[in-house]
N, C-alpha and C positions, 0 to 999 in steps of 0.2 A: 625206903631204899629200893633200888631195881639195879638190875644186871649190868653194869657197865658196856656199854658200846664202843665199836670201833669208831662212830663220830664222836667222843667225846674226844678221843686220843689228842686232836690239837689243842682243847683248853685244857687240858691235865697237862700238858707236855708244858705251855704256857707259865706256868706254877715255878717252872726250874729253874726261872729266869731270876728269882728270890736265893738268895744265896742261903736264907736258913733251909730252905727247903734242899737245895741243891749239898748240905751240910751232910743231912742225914739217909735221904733217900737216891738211889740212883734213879735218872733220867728214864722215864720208858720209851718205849722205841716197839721195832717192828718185831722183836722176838718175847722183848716183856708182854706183848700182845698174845701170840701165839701159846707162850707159857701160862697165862691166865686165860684167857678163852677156848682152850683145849678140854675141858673138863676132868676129870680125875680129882687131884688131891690140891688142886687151885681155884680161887673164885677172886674174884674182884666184883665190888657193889660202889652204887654209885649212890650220892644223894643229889638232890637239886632241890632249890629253892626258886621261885619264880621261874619255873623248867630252865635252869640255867645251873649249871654241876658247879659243887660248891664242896663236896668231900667226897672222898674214894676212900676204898678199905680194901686192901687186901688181904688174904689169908692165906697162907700153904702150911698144909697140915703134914705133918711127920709122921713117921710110925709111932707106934706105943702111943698115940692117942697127943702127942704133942703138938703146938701148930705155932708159926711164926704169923704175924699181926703188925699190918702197916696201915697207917693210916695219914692219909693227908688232906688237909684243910686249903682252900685257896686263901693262900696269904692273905688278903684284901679283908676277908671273913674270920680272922683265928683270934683269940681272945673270946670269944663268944657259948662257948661252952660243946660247939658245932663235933668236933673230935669225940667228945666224950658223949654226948649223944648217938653218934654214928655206931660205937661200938657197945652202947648198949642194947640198942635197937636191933644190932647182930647177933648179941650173944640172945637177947629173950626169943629169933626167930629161929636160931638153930642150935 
């Protein structure tokens, strides 16, 4: 996993066009940008596969140690185990 970019923002954005995706997660846009890329109590990670972004994970952590966990798969790729991967690979690096 590496740090999500602002050039991936068109093929994440891309994803929303999946109505399960569009179900659960809201659309990002130019301020979901700023609110994860700001640093603090937000992080967004990106994974790829053939350097081509194929899952995102977001995190915003609460006080008292709690944290909200989003994670989304490019439809095209979901069934594959990809989701549960991504956030294991997060929790054993932080």
């Amino acid at each position: 996993m590496r740090p999500f970019r602002l050039s991936d923002l068109p093929t994440y954005q891309g994803w929303f066009s999946d109505p399960d995706t569009q179900r659960w997660v809201s659309q990002p846009d130019d301020r979901w940008w700023v609110h994860v890329s700001a640093g603090g109590r937000s992080t967004c990670r990106a994974s790829e596969d053939s350097r081509v972004l194929c899952g995102v994970l977001q995190v915003d952590w609460e006080k008292k140690g709690y944290a909200f966990v989003c994670v989304v798969v490019d439809p095209a790729k979901r069934g594959r185990g990809l989701g549960t991967r991504l956030l294991r690979s997060f929790l054993a690096h932080h």
